[in-house]
N, C-alpha and C positions, 0 to 999 in steps of 0.2 A: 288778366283777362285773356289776354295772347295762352298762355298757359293751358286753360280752361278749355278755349274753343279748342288747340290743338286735340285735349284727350276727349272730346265728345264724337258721337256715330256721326252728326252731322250737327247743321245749323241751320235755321230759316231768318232770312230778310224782310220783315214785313212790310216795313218802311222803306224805298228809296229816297228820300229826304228826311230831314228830321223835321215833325211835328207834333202839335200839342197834341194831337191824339194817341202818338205815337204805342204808348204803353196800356192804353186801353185797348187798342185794334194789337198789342203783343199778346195779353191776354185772353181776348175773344181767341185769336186761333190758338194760345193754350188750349183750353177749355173745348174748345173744337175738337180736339185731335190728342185727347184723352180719356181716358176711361173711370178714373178718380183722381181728386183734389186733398190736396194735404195743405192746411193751411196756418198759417202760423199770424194768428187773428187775437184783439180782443173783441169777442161779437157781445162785451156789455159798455164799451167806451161809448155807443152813439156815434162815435165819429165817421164822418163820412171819408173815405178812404180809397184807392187804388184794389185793394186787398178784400175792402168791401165788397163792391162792384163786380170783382171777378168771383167773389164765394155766392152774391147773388147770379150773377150769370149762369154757372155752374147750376146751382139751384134749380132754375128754371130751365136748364139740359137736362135734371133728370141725376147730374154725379154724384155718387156717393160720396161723401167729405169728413173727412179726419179734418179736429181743429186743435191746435199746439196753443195755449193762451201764451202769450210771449210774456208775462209776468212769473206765472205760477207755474208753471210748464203742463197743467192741467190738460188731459187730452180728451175729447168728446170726438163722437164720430154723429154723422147726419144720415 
């Protein structure tokens, strides 16, 4: 991890403490502060999911979406 942050432009703190929201409000300001979503989904499981949530967020901003099926590596775009 230490790794990773070093070689990135930068990094944002959404959370000052950790909470259960924590990874949904990481995601809103993804989605926020993006122009398209690549997503690596299966959107025929039903399952409700993190991953879910933010490809519908997204949806409803309008991003254009690339989705990866994490089984079949099938790619669809939105």
């Amino acid at each position: 991890m230490k790794r990773i942050i070093a070689a990135c432009d930068g990094a944002v703190k959404v959370c000052e403490v950790e909470c259960p929201d924590a990874y949904k409000i990481g995601s809103y300001y993804m989605v926020d502060h993006s122009d398209y979503l690549i997503a690596v989904y299966d959107w025929e499981g039903g399952r409700r999911s993190s991953t879910g949530q933010t490809v519908n967020y997204a949806k409803k901003r309008g991003l254009g979406i690339t989705f990866i099926h994490p089984d079949t590596a099938e790619i669809t775009t939105e």
